[in-house]
PDB file as gemmi writes it, atoms N, CA and C in Angstrom:
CRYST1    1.000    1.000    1.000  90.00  90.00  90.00 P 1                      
ATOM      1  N   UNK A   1       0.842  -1.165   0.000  1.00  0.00           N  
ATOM      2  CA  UNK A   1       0.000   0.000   0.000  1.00  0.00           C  
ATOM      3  C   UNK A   1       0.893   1.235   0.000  1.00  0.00           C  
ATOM      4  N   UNK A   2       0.599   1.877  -0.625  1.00  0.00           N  
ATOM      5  CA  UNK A   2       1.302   3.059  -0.753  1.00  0.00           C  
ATOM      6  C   UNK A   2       0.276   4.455  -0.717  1.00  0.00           C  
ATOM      7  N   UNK A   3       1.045   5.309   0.254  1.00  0.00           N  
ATOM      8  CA  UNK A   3       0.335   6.821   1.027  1.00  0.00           C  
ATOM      9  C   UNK A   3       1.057   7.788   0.120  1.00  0.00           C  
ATOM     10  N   UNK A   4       0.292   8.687  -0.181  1.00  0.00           N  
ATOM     11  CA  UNK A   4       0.979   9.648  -0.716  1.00  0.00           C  
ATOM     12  C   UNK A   4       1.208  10.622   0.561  1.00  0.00           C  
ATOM     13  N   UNK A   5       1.713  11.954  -0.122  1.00  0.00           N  
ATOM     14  CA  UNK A   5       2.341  13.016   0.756  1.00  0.00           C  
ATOM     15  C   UNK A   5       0.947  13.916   1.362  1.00  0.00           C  
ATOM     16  N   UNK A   6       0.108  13.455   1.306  1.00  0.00           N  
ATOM     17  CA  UNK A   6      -1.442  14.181   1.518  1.00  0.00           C  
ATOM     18  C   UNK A   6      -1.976  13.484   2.831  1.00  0.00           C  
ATOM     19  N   UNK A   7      -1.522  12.572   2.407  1.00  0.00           N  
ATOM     20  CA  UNK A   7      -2.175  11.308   3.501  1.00  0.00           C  
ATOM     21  C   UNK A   7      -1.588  11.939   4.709  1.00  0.00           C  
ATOM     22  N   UNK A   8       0.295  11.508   4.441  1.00  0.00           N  
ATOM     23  CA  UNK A   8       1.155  12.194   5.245  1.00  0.00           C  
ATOM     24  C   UNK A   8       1.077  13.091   6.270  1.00  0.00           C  
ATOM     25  N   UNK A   9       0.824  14.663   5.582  1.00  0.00           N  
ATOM     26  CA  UNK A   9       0.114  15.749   5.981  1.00  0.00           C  
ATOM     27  C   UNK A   9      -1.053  15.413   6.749  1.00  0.00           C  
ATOM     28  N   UNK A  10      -2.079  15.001   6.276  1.00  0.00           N  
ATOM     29  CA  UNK A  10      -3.276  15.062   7.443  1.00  0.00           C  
ATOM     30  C   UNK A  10      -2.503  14.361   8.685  1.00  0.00           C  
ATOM     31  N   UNK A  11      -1.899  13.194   8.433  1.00  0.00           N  
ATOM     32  CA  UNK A  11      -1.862  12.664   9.888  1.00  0.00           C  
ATOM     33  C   UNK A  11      -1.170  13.569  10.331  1.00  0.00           C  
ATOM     34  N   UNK A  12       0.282  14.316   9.856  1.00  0.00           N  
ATOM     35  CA  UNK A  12       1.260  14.763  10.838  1.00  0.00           C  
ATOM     36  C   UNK A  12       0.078  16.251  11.478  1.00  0.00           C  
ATOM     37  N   UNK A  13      -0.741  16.654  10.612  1.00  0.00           N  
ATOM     38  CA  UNK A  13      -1.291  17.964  11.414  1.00  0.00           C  
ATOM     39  C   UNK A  13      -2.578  17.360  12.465  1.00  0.00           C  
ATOM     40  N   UNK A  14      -3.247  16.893  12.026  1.00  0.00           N  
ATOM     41  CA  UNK A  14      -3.861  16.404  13.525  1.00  0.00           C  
ATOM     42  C   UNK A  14      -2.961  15.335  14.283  1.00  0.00           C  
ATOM     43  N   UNK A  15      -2.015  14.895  14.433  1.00  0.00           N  
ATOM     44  CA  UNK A  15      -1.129  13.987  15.500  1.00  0.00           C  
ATOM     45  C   UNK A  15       0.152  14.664  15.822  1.00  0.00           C  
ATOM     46  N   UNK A  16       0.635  15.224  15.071  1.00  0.00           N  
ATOM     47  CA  UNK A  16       1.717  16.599  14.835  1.00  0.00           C  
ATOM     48  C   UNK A  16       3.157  15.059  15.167  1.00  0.00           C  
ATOM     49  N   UNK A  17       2.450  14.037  14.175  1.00  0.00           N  
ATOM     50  CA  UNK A  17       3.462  12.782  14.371  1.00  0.00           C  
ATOM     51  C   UNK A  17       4.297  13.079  12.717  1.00  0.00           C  
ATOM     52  N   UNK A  18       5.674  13.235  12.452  1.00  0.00           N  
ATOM     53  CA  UNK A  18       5.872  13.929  11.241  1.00  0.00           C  
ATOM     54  C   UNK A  18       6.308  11.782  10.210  1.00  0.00           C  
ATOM     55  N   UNK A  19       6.350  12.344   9.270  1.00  0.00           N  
ATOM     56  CA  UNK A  19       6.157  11.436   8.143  1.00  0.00           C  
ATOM     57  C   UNK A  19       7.291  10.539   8.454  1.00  0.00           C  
ATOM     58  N   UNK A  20       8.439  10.730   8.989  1.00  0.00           N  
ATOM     59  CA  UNK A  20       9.583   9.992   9.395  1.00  0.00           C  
ATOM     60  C   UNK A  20       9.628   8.931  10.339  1.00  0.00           C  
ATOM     61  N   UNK A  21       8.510   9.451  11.210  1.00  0.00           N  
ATOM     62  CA  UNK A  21       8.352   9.144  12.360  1.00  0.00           C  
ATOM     63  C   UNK A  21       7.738   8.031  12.356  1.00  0.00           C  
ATOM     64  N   UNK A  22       6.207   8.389  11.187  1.00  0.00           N  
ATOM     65  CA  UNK A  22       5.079   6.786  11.063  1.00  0.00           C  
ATOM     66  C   UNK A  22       6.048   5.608  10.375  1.00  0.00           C  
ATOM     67  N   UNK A  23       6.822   6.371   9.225  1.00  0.00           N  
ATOM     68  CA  UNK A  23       7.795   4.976   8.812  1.00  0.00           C  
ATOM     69  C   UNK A  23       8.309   4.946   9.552  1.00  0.00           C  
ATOM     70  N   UNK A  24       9.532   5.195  10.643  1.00  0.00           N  
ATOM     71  CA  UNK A  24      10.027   4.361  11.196  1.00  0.00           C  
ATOM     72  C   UNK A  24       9.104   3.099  11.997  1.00  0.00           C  
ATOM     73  N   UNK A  25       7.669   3.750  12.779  1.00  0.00           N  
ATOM     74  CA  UNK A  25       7.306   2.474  13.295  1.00  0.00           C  
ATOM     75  C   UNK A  25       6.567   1.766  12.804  1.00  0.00           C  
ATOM     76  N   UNK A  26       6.191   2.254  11.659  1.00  0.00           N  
ATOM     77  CA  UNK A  26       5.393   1.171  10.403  1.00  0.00           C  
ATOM     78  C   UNK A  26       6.619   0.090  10.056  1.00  0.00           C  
ATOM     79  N   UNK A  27       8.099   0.351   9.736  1.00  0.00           N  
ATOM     80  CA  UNK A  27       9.721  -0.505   9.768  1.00  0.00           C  
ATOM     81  C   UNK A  27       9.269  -1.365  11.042  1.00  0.00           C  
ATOM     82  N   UNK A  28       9.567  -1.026  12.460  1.00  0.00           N  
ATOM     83  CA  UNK A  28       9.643  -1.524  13.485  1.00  0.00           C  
ATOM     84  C   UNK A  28       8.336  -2.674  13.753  1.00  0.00           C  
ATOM     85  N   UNK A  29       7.112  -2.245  13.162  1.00  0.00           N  
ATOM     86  CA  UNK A  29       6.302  -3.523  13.268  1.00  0.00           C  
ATOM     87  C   UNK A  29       5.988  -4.180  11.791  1.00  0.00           C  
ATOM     88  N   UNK A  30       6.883  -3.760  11.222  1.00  0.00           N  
ATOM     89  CA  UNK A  30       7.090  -5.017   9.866  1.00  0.00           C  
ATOM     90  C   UNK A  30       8.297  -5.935  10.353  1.00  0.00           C  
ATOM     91  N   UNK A  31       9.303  -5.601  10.767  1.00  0.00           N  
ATOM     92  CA  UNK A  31      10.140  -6.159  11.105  1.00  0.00           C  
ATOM     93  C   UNK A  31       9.795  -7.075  12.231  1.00  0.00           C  
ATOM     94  N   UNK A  32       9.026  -6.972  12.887  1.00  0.00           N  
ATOM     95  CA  UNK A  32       8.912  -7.930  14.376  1.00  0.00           C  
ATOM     96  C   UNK A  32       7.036  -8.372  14.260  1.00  0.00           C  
ATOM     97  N   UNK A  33       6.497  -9.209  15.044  1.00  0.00           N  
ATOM     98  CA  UNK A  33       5.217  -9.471  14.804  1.00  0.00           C  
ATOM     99  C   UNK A  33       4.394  -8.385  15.383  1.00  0.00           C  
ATOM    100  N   UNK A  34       3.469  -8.021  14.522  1.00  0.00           N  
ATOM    101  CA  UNK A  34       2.487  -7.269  14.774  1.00  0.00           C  
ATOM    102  C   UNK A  34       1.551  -7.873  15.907  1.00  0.00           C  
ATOM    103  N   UNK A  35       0.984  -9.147  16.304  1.00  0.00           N  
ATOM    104  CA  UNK A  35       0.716  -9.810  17.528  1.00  0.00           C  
ATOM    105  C   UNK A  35       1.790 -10.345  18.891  1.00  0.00           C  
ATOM    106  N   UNK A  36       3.044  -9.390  18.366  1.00  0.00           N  
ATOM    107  CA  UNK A  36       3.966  -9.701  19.816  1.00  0.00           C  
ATOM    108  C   UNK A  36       3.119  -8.172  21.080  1.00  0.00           C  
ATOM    109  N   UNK A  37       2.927  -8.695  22.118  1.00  0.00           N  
ATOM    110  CA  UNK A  37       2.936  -7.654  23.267  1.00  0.00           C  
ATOM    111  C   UNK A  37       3.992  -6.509  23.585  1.00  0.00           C  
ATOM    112  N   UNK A  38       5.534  -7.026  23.042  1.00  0.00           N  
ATOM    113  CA  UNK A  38       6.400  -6.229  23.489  1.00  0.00           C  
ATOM    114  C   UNK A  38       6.691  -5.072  22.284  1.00  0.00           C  
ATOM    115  N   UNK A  39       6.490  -5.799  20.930  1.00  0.00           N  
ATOM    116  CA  UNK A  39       6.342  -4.734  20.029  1.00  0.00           C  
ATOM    117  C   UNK A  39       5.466  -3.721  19.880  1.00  0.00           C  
ATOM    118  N   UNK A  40       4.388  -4.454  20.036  1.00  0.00           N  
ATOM    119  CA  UNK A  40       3.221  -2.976  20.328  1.00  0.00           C  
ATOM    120  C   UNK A  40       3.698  -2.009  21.534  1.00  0.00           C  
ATOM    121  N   UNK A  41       3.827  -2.906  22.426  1.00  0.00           N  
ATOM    122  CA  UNK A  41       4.155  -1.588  23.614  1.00  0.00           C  
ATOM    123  C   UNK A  41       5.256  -0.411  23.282  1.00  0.00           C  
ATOM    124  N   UNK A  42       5.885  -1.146  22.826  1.00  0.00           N  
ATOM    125  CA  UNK A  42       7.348  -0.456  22.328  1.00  0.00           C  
ATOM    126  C   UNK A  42       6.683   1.072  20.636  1.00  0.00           C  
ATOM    127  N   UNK A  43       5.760   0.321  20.435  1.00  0.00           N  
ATOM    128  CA  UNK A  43       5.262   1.320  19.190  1.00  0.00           C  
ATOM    129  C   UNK A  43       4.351   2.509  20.413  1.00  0.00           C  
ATOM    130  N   UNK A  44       3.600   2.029  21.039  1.00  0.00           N  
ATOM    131  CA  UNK A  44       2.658   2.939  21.886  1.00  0.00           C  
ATOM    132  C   UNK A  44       3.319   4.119  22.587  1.00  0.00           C  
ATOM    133  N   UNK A  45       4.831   3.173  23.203  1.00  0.00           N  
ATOM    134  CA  UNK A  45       5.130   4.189  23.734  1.00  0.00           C  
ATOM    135  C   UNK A  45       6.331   5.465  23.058  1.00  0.00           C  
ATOM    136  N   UNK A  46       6.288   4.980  21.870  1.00  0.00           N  
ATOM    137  CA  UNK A  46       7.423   6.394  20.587  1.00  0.00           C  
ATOM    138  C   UNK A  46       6.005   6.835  20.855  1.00  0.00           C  
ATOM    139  N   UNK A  47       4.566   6.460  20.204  1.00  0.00           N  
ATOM    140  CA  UNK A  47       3.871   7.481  19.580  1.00  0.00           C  
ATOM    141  C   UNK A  47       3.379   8.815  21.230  1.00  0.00           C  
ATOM    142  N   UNK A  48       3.453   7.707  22.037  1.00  0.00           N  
ATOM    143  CA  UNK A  48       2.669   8.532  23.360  1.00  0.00           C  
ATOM    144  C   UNK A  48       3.782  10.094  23.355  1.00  0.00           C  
ATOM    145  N   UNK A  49       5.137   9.295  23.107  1.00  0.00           N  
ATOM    146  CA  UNK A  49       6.278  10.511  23.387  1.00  0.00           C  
ATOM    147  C   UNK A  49       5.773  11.455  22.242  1.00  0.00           C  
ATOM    148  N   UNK A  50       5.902  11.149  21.453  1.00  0.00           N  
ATOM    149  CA  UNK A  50       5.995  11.684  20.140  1.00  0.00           C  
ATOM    150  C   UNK A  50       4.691  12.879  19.964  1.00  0.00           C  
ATOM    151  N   UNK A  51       3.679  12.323  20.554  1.00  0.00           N  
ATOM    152  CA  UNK A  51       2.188  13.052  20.468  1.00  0.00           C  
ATOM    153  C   UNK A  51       2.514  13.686  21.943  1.00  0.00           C  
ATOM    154  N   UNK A  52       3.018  13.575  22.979  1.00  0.00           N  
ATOM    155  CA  UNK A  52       2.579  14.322  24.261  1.00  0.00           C  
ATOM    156  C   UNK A  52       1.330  14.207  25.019  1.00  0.00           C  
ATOM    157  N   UNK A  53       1.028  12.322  24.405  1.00  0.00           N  
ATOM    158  CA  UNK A  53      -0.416  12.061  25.199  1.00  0.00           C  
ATOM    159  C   UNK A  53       0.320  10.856  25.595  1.00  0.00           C  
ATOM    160  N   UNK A  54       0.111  11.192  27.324  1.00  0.00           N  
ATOM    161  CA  UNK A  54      -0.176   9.856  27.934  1.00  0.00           C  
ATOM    162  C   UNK A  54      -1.022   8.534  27.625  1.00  0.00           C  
ATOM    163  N   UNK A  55      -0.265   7.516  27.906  1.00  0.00           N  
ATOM    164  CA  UNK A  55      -1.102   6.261  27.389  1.00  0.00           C  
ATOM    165  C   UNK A  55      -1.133   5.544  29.145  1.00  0.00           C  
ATOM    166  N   UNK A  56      -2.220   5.505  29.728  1.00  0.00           N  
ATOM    167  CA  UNK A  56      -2.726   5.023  30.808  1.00  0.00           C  
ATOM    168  C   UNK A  56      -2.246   3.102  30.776  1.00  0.00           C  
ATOM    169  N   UNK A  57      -2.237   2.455  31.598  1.00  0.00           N  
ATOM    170  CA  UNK A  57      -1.608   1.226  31.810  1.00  0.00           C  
ATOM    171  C   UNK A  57      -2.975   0.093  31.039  1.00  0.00           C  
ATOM    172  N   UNK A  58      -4.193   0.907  31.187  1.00  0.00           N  
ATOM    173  CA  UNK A  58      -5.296   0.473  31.035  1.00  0.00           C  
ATOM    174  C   UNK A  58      -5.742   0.978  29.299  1.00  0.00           C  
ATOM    175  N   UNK A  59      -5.743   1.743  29.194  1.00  0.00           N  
ATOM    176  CA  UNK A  59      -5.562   2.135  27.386  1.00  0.00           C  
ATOM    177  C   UNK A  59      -4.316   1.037  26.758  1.00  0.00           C  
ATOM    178  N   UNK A  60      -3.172   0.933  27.384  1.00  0.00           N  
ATOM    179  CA  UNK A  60      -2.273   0.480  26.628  1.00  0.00           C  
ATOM    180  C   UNK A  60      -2.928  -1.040  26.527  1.00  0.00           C  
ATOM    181  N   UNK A  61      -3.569  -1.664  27.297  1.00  0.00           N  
ATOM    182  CA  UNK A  61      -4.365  -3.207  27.635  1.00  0.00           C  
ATOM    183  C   UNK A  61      -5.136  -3.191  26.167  1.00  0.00           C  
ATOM    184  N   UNK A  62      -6.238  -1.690  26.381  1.00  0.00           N  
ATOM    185  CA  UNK A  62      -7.274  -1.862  25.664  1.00  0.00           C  
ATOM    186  C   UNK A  62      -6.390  -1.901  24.052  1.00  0.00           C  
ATOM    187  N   UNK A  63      -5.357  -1.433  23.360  1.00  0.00           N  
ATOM    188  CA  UNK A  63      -5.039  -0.930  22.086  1.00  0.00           C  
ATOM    189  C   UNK A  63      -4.341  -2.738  21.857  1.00  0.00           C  
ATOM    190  N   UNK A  64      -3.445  -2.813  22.726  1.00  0.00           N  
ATOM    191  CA  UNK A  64      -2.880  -4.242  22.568  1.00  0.00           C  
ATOM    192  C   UNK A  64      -4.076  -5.310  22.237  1.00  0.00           C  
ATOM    193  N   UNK A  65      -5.057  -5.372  22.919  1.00  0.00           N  
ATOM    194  CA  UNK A  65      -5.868  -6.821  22.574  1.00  0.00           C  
ATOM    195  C   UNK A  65      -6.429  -6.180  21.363  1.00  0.00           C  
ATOM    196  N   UNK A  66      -6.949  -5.215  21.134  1.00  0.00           N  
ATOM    197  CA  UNK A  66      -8.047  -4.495  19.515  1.00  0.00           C  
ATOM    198  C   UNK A  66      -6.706  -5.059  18.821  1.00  0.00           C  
ATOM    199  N   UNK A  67      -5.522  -4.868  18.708  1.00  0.00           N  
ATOM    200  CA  UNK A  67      -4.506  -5.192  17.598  1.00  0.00           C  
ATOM    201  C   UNK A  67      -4.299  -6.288  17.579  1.00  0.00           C  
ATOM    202  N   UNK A  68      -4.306  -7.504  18.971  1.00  0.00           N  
ATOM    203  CA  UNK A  68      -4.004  -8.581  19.018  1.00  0.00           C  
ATOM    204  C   UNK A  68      -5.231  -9.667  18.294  1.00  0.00           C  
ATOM    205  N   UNK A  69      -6.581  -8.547  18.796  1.00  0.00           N  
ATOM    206  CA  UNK A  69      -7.656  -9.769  17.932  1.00  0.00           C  
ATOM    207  C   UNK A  69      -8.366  -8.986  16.849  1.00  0.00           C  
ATOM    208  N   UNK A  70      -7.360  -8.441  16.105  1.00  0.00           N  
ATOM    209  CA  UNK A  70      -8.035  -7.928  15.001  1.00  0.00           C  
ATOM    210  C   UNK A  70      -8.852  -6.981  15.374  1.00  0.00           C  
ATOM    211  N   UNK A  71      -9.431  -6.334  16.066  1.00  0.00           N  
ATOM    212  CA  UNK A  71     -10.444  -5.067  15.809  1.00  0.00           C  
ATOM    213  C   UNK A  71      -9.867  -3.422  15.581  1.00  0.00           C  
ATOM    214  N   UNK A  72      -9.176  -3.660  14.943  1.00  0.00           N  
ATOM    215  CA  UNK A  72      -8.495  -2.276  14.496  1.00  0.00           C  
ATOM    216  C   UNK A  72      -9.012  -1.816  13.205  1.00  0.00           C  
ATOM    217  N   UNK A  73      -9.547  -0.944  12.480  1.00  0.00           N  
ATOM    218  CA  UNK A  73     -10.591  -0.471  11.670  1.00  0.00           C  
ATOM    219  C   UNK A  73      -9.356  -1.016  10.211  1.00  0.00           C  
ATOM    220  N   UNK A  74     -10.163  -1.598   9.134  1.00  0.00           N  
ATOM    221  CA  UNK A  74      -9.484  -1.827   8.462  1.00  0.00           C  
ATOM    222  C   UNK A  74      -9.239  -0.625   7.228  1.00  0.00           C  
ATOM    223  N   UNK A  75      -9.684   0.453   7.344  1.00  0.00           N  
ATOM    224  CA  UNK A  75      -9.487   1.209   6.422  1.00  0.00           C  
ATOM    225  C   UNK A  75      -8.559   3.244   6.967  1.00  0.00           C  
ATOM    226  N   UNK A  76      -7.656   2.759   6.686  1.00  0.00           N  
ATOM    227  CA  UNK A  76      -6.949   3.327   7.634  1.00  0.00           C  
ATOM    228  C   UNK A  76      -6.867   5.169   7.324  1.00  0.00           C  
ATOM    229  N   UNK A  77      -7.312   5.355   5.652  1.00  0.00           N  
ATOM    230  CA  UNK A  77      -7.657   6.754   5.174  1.00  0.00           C  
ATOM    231  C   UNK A  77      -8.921   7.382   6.199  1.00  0.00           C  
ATOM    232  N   UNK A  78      -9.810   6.519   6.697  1.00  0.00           N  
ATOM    233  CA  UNK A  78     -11.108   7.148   7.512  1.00  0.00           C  
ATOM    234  C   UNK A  78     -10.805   7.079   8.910  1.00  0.00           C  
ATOM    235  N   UNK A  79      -9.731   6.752   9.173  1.00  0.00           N  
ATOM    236  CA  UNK A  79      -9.337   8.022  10.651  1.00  0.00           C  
ATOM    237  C   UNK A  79      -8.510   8.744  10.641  1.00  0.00           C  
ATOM    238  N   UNK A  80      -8.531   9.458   9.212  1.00  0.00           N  
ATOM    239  CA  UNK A  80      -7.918  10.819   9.548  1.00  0.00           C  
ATOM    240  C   UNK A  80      -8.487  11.598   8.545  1.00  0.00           C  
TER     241      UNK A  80                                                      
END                                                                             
């Protein structure tokens, strides 16, 4: 799948997460399993830094199992 530089833009201005940033951890969970616990955590917590939003012990539970059993929205242009 390939994003253009538009896509890019929307996310980095509402997440103010810049284009470098999503590839690197889009790299980091191609490289390792997308259903490991330690990789997600490890992605949650660049983006928490990265955005300046806390991720609660209990959010981080809830994002891990939605990714672990599939309920993560499959169309990824309609949340943003």
């Amino acid at each position: 799948m390939s994003f253009s530089d538009n896509f890019f833009n929307r996310v980095e201005k509402k997440t103010k997460v810049d284009k470098n940033m999503i590839l690197e951890l889009a790299k980091e969970l191609q490289e390792n399993n997308l259903k490991n616990e330690n990789t997600l955590k490890s992605v949650i917590h660049k983006l928490s830094a990265a955005t300046g939003k806390k991720v609660s012990e209990e959010q981080e539970k809830k994002i891990i199992n939605a990714v672990i059993n599939d309920k993560v929205p499959k169309d990824i242009n309609n949340m943003f």
